[in-house]
C-alpha positions in Angstrom: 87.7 123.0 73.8 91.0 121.2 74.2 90.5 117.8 75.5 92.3 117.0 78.6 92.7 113.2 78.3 95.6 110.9 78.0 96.6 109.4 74.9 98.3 106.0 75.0 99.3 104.5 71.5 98.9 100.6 70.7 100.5 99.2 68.0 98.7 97.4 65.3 99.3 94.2 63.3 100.5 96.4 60.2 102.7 98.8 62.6 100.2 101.7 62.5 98.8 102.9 65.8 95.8 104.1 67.1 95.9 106.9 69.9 93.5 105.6 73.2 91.7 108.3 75.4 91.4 107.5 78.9 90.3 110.0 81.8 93.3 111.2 83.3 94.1 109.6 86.8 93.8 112.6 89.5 95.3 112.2 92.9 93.9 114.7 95.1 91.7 117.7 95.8 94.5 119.9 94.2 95.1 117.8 91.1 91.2 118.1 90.7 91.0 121.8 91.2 93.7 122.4 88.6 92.3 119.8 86.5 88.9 121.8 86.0 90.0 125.3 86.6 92.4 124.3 83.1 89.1 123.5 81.0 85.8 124.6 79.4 84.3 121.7 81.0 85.0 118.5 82.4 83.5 115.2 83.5 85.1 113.8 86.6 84.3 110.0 88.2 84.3 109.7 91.6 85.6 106.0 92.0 87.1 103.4 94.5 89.5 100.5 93.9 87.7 97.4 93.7 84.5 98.8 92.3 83.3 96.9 89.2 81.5 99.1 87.7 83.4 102.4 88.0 85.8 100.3 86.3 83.7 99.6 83.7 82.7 103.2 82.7 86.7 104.3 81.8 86.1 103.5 78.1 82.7 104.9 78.1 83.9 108.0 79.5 86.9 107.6 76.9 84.2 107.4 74.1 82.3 110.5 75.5 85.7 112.4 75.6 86.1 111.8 72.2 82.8 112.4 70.9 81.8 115.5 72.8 85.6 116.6 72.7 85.5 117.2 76.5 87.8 116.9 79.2 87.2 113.6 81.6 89.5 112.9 84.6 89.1 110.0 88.0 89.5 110.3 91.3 89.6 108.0 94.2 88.1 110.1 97.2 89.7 107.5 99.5 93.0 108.5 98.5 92.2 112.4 99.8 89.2 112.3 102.4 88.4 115.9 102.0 86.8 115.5 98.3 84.2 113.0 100.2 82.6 115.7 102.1 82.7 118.5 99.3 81.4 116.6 96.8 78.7 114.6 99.5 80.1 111.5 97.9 77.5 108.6 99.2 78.4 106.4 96.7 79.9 105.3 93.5 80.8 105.9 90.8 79.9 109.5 90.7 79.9 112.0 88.0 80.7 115.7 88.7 80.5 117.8 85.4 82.1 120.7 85.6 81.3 124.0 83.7 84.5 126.8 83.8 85.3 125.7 86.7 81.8 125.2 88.7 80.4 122.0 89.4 76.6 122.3 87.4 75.4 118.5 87.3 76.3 114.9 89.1 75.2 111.6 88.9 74.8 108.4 90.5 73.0 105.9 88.9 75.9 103.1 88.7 76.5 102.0 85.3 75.6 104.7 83.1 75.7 104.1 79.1 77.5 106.4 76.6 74.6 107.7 74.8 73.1 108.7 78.3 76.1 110.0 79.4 76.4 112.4 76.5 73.1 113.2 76.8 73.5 114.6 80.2 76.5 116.6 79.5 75.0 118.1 76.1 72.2 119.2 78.6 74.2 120.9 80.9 77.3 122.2 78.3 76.1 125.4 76.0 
């Protein structure tokens, strides 16, 4: 499964760098369709700006994308009021995992730790 996160490189002390995984930023119902339609499967965080803990899960899901070599993207359902109602999002963060395509498992717990979260998505990913 071809991961479908960005990589951002940081320089080191000694020059090296060290690539960075972070869930790609989607911007709308389209972006997300296209997002999941392009892999195996894929965890995707429901957020809002100003939310403390959806903040706080971007380098767990970072470590999850990396461990379970999966594809992890955001989206801000303010930003395209449509993906509230599909996705009956009540609150957030929220965690749609996606299986070719399908939506098979969410969340929404709040803060969710990265052994849980990989947990869950080993569960649900054969």
């Amino acid at each position: 499964m071809e991961p479908k996160t960005e990589s951002k490189n940081s320089g080191s002390a000694d020059g090296a760098s060290e690539a960075v995984r972070r869930p790609v930023s989607l911007t709308d119902e389209d972006a997300l369709d296209a997002f999941v339609a392009d892999a195996d499967a894929a965890v995707v965080e429901f957020y809002t700006d100003g939310c403390g803990i959806c903040a706080s899960m971007e380098p767990v899901l970072g470590n999850v994308a990396r461990e379970l070599d999966i594809a992890v993207a955001a989206v801000n359902p303010r930003d395209d009021p449509p993906l509230v109602e599909r996705f009956d999002v009540r609150s957030v963060p929220l965690f749609v995992l996606f299986v070719d395509g399908e939506p098979v498992a969410r969340r929404a717990e709040g803060f969710i730790p990265g052994d849980d979260l990989t947990a869950w998505i080993s569960e649900h990913v054969a």
